[in-house]
Each structure stands twice: as C-alpha cells, then as structure tokens.
C-alpha positions, 0 to 999 in steps of 0.5 A, spaced: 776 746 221 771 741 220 776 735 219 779 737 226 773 738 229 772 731 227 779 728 230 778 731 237 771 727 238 775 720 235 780 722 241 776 721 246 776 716 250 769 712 252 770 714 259 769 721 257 763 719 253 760 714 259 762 719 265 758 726 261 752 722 260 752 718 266 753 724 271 747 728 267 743 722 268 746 722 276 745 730 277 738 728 275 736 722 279 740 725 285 735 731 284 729 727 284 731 722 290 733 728 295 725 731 294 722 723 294 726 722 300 725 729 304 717 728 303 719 720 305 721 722 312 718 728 312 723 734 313 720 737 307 715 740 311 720 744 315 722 746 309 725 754 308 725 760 303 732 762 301 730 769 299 733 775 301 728 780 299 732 786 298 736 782 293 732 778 290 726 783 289 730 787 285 732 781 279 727 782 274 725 776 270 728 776 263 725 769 259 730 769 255 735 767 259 731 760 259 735 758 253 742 758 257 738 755 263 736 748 258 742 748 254 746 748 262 744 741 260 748 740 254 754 743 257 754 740 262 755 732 258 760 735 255 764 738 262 767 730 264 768 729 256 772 735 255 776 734 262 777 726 259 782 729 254 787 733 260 791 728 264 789 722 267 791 725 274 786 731 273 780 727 271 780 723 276 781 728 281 775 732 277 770 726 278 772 725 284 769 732 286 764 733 282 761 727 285 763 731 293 759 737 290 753 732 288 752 729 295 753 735 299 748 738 294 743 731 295 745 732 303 741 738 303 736 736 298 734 731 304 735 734 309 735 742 309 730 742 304 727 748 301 722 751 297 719 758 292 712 759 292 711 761 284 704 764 285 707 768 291 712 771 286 707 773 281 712 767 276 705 763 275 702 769 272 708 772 268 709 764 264 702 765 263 704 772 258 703 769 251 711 770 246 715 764 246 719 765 251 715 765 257 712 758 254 718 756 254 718 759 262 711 755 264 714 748 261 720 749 265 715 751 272 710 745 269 716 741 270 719 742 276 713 743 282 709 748 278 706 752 283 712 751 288 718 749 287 723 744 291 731 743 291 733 750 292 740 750 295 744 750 293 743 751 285 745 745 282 746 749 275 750 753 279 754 748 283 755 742 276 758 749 271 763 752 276 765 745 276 765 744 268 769 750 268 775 748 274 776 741 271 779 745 265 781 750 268 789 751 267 789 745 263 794 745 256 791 740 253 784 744 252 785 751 248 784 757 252 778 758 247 775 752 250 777 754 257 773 762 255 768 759 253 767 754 259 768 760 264 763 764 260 758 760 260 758 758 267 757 765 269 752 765 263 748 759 267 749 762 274 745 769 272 740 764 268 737 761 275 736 768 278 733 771 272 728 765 269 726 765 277 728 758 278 733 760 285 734 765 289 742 768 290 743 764 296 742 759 292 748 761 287 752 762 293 751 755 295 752 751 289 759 756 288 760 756 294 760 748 295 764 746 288 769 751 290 771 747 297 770 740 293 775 742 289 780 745 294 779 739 297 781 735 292 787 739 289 789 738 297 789 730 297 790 729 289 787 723 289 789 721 282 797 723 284 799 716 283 797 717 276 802 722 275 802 726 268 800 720 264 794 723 259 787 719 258 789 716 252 794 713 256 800 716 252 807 716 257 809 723 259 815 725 255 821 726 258 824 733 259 
C-alpha cells in the first residue's frame, strides 16, 4: 500500500504540484484584495447581509465541524494535483474554470460586498466558551474580521470544493474511491461554513451555483479539445 501510495506521487507532474499550492496561494490573496479594494473605493460601505433568517436562524453552531472547515484547505491543494494525473484536455479545462469561478467570486468581493455582525448573532460569545473547539472557532473569527466579517457571497469554501470535486468527476484515470472521497468531502466543506457560522446559506448558494455554471461553460467550449486524449504525463492515447 504504501508502495503504491509512494508511485502515484512520483506520477505527478510539477504542474500539478505548482497549480495545487499556487492557487491556494491565489484563493487567498484574491480573498484579501477584493476586501482591500471594496474599502479602497468604498463600496464596503453599502455592504449587505446575506441572511435569510428563517433558515439561517434555524443552523445550530457545531465547533467541531471547525476541523472539515481548516482542512478544506489541505483539500483543496490537492484538487488541481488530482485533477493533473487525468487527460491533458480535463486539466486545462479544470484550471481554466476554476480560475472563472475564482474572479466572479472576486467581482463580487469588490463590488457586491457583504458582511455578518458576529456580536449580533451571539458567535463572539459562543467562541468565548472554554473546550478546545470553540478555541479553535474564536482563532478562526479572530482571523477573518473578528467581530464582523466580510467576503460572504459567495462562499469560497464552497465555490473551491465543488470545483475539486468536478475536476474529477467521470474521470477513469482517478479511482471511484478518490472521486467518493472528493464528493463527500465537498458536501462535508459546505455544511461546515454554516455550522462554524462562517456564511449564511445563500452564501453556499452562491459559490455552488457559480462553480456549477464555470464548469458548464467551459464543458461548452472545451478549451483543452485541441489537446485531445493526450494524458498529463504526456503519454499518446492508445489506439482502439
């Protein structure tokens, strides 16, 4: 097992490695810039809360989904690197929706900002509660505003996994474990940001909804045709 672990990472080529940490390193500044940029030209102050309280009154807080909510990030480096062992044609189709989803979701940080009073919804004082992981909920509101938080809609949790898991989606390269674990893990990413009281719902709407139509998009022009069947690794298709 372990063997085998150890010969699908030497299979990976260093773009796969390159565009994994990369675009956790862009999700990230992108994230930052879009609330730098909505203070700079001011639209931050027409900011809006994306609440619907008949449903998201009704989300308990559970601190320990703060643990899928911090892992999302180890999941998603390793999205682009999954999706670099399938054909040459699905990887750059892949990146090239991902990186659609990611400025639509920056548009809207600039330009449609908005926000969730944490003292309001009583979070501040929940993350106060001793136990470890209601710690770990208060560093992650310390980190992101504190007592209000920015960059709601669309979910960017939301928006990066769905994404992970339609890169490998239908593809035979990638085990139907892998492509379970990715789709499972997506959902499990999704319920965190509402139960960690990081996004309202409409914010999962959002960043699902967007992903879905990047990647419908670019299914329709397939960009990465020209590449055909040839695999990342830069094997010819066999003939059939």
């Amino acid at each position: 097992m372990v063997s085998n672990a150890i010969k699908k990472i030497r299979r990976i080529p260093w773009w796969g490695w390159a565009f994994g940490l990369g675009y956790f390193g862009l999700q990230y500044g992108m994230y930052r810039l879009g609330d730098l940029l909505s203070r700079v030209l001011g639209t931050i102050s027409g900011a809006v809360c994306p609440k619907i309280p008949i449903i998201d009154d009704h989300i308990p807080i559970i601190p320990i989904f703060t643990v899928i909510y911090l892992f999302s990030y180890v999941f998603w480096i390793c999205g682009p690197i999954a999706v670099s062992l399938t054909k040459r044609r699905n990887f750059i189709n892949y990146i090239i929706g991902l990186s659609m989803a990611y400025l639509i979701g920056f548009l809207f940080f600039v330009f449609v900002p908005t926000f969730m009073d944490r003292t309001a919804e009583g979070l501040m004082e929940q993350a106060s509660k001793p136990g470890f992981f209601n710690g770990m909920l208060a560093t992650i509101y310390a980190a992101d505003g504190s007592n209000i938080a920015f960059n709601l809609f669309p979910s960017y949790h939301c928006l990066i996994s769905l994404y992970c898991y339609l890169g490998v989606r239908r593809q035979p390269e990638i085990s139907r474990g892998f492509r379970a674990y990715s789709l499972i893990m997506a959902i499990l990413i999704c319920l965190s940001t509402v139960f960690t009281k990081q996004h309202y719902f409409l914010d999962i709407v959002g960043g699902l909804g967007i992903s879905v139509i990047c990647c419908l998009i670019v299914d329709r022009i397939d960009p990465g045709r020209k590449y055909g069947d040839q695999s990342c690794g830069g094997d010819q298709p066999k003939s059939t």
